[in-house]
C-alpha positions as CSV (number, residue, x, y, z in Angstrom):
1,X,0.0,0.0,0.0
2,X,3.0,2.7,0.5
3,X,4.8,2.1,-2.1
4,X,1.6,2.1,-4.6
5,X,1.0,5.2,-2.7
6,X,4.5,6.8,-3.4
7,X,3.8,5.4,-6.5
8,X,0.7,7.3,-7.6
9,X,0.5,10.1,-5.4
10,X,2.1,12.3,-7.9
11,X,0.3,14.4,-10.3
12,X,-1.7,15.4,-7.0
13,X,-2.8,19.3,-7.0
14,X,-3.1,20.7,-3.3
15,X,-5.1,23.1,-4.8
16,X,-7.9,21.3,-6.3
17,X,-8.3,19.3,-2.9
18,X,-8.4,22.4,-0.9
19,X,-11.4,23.2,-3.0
20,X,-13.3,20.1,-3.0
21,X,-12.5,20.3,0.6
22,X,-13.7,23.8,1.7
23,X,-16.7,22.7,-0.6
24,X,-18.2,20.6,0.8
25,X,-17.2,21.7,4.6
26,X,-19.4,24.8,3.6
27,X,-22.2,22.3,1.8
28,X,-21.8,20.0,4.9
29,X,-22.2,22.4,7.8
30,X,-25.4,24.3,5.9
31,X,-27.0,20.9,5.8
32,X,-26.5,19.9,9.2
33,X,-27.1,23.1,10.8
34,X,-30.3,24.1,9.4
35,X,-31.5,19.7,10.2
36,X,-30.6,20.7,13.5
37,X,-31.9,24.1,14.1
38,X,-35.0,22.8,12.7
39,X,-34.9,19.7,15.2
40,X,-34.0,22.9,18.2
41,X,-36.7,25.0,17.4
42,X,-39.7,23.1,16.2
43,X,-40.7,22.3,19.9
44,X,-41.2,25.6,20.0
45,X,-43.7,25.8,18.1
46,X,-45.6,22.1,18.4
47,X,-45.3,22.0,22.0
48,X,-48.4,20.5,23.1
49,X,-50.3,22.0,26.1
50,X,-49.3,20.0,29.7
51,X,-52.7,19.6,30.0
52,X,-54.4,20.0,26.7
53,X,-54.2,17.0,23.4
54,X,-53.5,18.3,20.4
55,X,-56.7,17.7,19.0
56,X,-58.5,20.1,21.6
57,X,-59.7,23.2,20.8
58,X,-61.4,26.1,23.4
59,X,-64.4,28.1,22.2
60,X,-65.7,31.3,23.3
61,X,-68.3,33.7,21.8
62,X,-67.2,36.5,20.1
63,X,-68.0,39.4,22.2
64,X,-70.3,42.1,20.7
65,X,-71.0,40.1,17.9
66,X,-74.6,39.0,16.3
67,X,-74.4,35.2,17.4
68,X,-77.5,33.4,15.7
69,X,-77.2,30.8,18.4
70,X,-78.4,32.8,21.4
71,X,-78.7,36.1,20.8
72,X,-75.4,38.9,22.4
73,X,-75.3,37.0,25.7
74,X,-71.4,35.2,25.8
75,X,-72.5,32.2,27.3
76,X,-73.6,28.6,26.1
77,X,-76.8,27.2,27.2
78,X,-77.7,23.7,27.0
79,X,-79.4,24.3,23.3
80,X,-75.5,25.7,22.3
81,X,-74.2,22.6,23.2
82,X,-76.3,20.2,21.9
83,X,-75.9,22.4,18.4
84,X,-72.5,21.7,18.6
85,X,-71.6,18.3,19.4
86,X,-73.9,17.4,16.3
87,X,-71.7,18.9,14.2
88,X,-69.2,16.1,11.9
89,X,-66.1,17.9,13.1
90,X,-67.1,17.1,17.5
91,X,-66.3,14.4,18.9
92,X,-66.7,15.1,22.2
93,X,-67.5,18.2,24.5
94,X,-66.8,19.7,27.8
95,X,-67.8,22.4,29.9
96,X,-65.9,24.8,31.6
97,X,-67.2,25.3,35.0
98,X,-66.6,28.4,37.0
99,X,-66.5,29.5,40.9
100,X,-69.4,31.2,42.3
101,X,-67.7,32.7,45.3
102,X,-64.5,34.9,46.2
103,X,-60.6,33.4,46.0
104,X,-57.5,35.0,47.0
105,X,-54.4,33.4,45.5
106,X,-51.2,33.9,46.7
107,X,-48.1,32.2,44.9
108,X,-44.3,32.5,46.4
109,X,-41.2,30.5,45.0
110,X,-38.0,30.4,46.8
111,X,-39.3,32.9,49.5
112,X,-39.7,35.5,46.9
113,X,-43.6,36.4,46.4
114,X,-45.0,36.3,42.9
115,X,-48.4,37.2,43.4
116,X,-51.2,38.1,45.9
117,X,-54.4,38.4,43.9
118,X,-57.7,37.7,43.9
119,X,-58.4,34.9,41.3
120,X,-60.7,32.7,40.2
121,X,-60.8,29.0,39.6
122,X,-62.2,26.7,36.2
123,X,-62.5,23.0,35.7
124,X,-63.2,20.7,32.9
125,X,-64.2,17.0,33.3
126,X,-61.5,14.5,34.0
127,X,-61.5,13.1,30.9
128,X,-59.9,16.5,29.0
129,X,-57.3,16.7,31.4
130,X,-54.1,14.9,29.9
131,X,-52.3,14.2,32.5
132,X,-51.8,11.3,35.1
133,X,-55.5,11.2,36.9
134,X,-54.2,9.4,39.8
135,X,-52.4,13.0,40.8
136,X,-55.4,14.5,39.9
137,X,-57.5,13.8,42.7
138,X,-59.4,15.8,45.4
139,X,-60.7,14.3,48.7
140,X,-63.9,16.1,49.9
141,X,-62.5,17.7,53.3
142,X,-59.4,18.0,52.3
143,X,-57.0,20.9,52.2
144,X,-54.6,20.2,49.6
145,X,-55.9,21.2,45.9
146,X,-54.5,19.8,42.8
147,X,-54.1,22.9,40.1
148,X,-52.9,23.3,37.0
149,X,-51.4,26.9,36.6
150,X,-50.8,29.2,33.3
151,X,-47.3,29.3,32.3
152,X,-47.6,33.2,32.2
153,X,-47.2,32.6,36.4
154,X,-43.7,30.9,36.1
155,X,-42.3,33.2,33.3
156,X,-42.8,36.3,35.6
157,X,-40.8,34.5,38.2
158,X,-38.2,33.5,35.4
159,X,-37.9,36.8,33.6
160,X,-39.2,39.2,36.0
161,X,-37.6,38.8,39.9
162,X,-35.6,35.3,38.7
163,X,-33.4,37.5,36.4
164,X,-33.5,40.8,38.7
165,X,-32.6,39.1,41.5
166,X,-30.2,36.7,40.1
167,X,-32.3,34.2,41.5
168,X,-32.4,30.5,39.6
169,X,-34.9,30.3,37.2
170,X,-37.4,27.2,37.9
171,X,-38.5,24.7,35.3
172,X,-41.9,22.2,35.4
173,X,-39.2,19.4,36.9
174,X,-39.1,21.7,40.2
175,X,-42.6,22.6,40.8
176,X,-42.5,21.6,44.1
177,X,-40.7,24.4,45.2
178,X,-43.8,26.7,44.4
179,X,-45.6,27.6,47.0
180,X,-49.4,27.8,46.9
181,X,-52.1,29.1,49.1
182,X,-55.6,29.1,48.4
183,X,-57.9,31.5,50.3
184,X,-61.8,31.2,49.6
185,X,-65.2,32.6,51.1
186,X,-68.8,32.7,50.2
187,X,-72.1,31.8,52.0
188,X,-70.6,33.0,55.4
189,X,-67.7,30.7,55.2
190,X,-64.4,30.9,54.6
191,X,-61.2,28.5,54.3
192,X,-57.4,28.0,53.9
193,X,-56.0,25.5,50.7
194,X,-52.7,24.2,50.1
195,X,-52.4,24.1,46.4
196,X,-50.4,21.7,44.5
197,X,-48.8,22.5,41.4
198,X,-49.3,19.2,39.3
199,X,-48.6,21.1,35.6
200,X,-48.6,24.1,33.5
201,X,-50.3,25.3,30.9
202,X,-50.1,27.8,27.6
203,X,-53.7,27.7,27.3
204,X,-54.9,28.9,30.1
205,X,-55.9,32.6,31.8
206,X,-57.1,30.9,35.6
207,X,-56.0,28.3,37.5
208,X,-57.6,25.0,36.8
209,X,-58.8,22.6,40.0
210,X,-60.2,19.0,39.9
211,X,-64.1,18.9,38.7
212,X,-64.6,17.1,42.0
213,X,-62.9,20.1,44.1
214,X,-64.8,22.6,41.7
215,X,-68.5,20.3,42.3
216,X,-67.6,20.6,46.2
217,X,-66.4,23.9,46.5
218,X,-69.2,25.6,44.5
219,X,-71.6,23.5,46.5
220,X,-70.2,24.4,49.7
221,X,-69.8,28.2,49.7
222,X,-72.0,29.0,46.8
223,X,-75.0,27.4,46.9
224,X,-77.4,29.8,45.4
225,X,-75.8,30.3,42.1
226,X,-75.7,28.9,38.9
227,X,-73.5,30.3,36.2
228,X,-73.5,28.9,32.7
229,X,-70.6,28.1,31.0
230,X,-68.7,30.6,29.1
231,X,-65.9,28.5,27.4
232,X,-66.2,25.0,25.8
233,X,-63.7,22.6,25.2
234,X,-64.2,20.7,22.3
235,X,-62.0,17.2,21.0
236,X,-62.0,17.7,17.1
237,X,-60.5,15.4,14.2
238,X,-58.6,17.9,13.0
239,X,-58.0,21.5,14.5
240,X,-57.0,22.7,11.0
241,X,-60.2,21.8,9.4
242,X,-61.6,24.2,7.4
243,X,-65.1,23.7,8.3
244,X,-64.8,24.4,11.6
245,X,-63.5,27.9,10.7
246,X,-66.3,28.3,8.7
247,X,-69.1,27.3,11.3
248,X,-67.6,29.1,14.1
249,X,-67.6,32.4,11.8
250,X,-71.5,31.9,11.0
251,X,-72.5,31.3,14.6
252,X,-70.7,34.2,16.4
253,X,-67.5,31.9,17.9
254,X,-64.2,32.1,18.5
255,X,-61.3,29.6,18.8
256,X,-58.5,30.6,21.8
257,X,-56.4,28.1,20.8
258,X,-53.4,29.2,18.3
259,X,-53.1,25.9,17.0
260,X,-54.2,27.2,13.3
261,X,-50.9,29.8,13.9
262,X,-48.4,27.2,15.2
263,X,-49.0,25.1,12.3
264,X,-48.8,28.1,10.1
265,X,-45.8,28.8,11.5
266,X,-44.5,25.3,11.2
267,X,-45.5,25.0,7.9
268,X,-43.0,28.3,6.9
269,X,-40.4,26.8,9.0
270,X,-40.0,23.4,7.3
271,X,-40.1,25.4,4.1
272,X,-37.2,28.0,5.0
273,X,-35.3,24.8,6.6
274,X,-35.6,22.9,3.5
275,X,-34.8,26.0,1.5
276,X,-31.5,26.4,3.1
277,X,-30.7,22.9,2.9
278,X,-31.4,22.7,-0.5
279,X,-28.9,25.0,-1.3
280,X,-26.6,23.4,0.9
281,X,-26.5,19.8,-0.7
282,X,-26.1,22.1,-4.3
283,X,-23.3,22.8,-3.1
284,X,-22.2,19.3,-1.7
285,X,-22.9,18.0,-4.7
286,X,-20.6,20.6,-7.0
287,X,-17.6,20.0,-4.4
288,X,-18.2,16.4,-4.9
289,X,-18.0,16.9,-8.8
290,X,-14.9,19.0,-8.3
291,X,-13.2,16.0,-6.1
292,X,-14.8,13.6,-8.9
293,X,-13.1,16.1,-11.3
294,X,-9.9,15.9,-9.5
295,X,-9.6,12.0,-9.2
296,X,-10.0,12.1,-13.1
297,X,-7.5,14.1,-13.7
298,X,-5.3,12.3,-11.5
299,X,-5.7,8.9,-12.9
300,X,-5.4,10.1,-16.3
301,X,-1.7,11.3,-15.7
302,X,-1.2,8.3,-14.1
303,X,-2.9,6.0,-16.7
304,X,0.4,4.1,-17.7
305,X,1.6,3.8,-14.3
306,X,-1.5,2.0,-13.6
307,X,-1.1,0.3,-17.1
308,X,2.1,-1.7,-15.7
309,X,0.3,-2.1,-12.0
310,X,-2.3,-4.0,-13.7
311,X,-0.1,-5.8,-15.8
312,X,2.4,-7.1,-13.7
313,X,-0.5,-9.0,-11.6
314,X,-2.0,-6.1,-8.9
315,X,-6.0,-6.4,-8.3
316,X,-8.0,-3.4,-9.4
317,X,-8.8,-3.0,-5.7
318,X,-5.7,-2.4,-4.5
319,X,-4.9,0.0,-7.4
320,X,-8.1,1.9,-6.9
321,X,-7.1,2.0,-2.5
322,X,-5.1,4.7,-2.5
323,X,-7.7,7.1,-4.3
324,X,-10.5,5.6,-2.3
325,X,-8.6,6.1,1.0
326,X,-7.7,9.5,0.3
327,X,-11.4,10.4,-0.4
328,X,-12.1,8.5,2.8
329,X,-10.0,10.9,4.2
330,X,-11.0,14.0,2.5
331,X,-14.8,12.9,3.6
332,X,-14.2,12.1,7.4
333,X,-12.2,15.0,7.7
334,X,-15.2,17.5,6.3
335,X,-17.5,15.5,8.6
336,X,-15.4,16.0,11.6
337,X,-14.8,19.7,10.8
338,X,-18.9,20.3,10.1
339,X,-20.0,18.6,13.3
340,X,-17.5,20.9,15.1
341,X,-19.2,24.0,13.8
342,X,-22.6,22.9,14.2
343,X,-22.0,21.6,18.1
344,X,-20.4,26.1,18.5
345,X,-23.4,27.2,16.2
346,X,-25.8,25.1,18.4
347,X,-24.2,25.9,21.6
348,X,-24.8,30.0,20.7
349,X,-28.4,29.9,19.2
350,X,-29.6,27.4,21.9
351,X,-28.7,29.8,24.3
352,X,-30.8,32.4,22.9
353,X,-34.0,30.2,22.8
354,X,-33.6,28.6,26.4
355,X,-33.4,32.6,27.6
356,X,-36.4,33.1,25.5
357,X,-38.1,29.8,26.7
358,X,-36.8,28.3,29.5
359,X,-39.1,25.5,29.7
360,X,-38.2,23.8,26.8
361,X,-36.4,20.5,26.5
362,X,-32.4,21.2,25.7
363,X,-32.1,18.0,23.2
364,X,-29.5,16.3,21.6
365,X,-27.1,16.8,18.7
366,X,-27.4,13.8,17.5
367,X,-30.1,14.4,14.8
368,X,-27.2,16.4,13.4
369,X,-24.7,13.5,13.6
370,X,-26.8,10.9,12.3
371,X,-27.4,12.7,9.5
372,X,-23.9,13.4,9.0
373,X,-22.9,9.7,9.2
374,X,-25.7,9.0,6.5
375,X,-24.2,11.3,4.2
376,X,-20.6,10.4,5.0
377,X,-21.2,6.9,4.1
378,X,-23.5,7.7,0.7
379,X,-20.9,10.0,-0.4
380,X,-18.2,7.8,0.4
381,X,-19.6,4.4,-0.8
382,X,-20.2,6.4,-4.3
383,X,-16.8,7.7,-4.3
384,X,-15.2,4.0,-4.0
385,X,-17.7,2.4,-6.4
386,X,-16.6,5.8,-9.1
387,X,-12.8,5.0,-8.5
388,X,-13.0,1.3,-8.7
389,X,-15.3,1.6,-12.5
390,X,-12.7,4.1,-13.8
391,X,-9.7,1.9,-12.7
392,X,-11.5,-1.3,-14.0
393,X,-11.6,0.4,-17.4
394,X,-8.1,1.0,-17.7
């Protein structure tokens, strides 16, 4: 192998390698940085809700507006309902229930106090709530509350007093150091909760309790009253249907979910990604041409050299090593090099999104490097079987 290597290593132009090299480092690192930043971001934007499927949508009515179902008032009666779950699109509905009575809510984290408000409470049957039920319990009499709270609570910790106070910011794997207490009165009675953080959500503008704790509650120190709904939470097919847009326009409604958006958003995201890497396996593909180019080249002024090589009993496939380790070479070194830059680029945009969402999940590089290994072995496996045709037809 070295002295077929001493052999045939002249002709070789530095220059042309350099080229192929730089290439398709440049081809390589657009590739794998946009497969990665799209891998980064797009939780982002499909995150679903801690509490909420994918395939749930809230309705309101649009305020102000003519609704045909029930005249100007914002709530749904029992006739609303019915109208809607008949529609093809429903599968199933459920009610959001309100408090009737007064709630203070006070909400500290590491000693420092986030809020001291009064507040009100909601609940949907068990059955919307996607998370583990058996944590999502409430004992009549007892004074811990299971609550699910909106994320907007924790980001005014994390950017607010977090980053004044160069406190540590908290993440849903340390809700337990949130403390929660619950203050409620109505029908001459009043009493202390212990609330219990069991998840957060995007979707949400109150804090959201058990329907058993909501049942009890309402019962207990608001008797009297009797609100109807205002908000519905309805399990579709498919959000991004576009007859529900279309009923919900002719019957006064409106959707608070941005699931329409986020898939919008999505949608433009995987295009731009794919844009950029588009041009970024163009250029892998020239730089291969040009190393294609230069392998030509180089067994052309060699072409009697390998003449006697063949002649005087040496296999094609060892002729042919020597190119096909160099391009081995030339192709593990651009993988290295690319993997290197995308881990620095990673490690400065990543930083940027967790200080712009904290919550979500780090991941790994490695959609990156499998990719890379894909394309290291494609490219290289088409390199050796190109080398081994052109020395076979000498």
């Amino acid at each position: 192998m070295k002295l077929l290597w001493k052999l045939l290593r002249q002709h070789i132009s530095i220059g042309q390698f350099c080229g192929f090299l730089f290439a398709n480092l440049f081809g390589m690192t657009i590739v794998l940085a946009g497969y990665q930043f799209y891998k980064d971001v797009l939780p982002v934007f499909t995150s679903e809700d801690t509490f909420m499927k994918a395939d749930y949508i809230m309705v309101t009515k649009r305020i102000g507006a003519g609704n045909t179902m029930s005249g100007r008032t914002s709530t749904f009666s029992s006739k609303d309902t019915q109208e809607l779950k008949a529609q093809p699109f429903v599968k199933k509905i459920g009610e959001f229930t309100s408090t009737n009575y007064k709630t203070d809510a006070r909400m500290g984290i590491n000693g420092q106090q986030i809020l001291n408000t009064e507040m009100f409470f909601e609940s949907v049957p068990d059955e919307f709530v996607d998370i583990d039920l058996s944590a999502w319990k409430y004992e009549e009499g007892s004074d811990n509350v299971p609550v699910i709270l909106p994320r907007t609570y924790i980001n005014m910790y994390n950017f607010g007093i977090a980053r004044n106070r160069s406190l540590p910011q908290i993440s849903e794997g340390l809700m337990g150091m949130i403390d929660f207490d619950i203050h409620v009165r109505g029908n001459g009675k009043e009493r202390n909760f212990k609330g219990n953080v069991v998840a957060f959500s995007n979707s949400l503008s109150a804090i959201l309790v058990p329907q058993s704790f909501m049942d009890w509650s309402n019962k207990e120190f608001a008797p009297d009253d009797d609100c109807p709904p205002t908000r519905l939470l309805i399990e579709v097919d498919n959000p991004a249907d576009e007859g529900i847009g279309n009923y919900f326009d002719q019957n006064g409604l409106e959707m608070e979910s941005d699931k329409l958006n986020a898939e919008k958003t999505t949608y433009f995201l995987r295009l731009m990604v794919s844009l950029v890497m588009i041009v970024g396996i163009i250029i892998s593909i020239l730089s291969f041409y040009i190393l294609m180019l230069s392998i030509y080249l180089l067994v052309q002024k060699n072409t009697e050299k390998l003449q006697n090589l063949l002649l005087i009993g040496y296999p094609s496939y060892k002729v042919a090593m020597p190119y096909q380790a160099l391009t081995l070479t030339l192709n593990a070194i651009v993988l290295l090099v690319a993997l290197i830059t995308v881990v620095l680029l990673r490690n400065y945009y990543m930083g940027i999104i967790h200080a712009l969402f904290p919550n979500i999940e780090s991941g790994t590089i490695l959609h990156a490097v499998l990719l890379g290994l894909a394309l290291f072995i494609t490219v290289s496996l088409l390199n050796i079987f190109v080398i081994r045709n052109k020395i076979n037809k000498i």
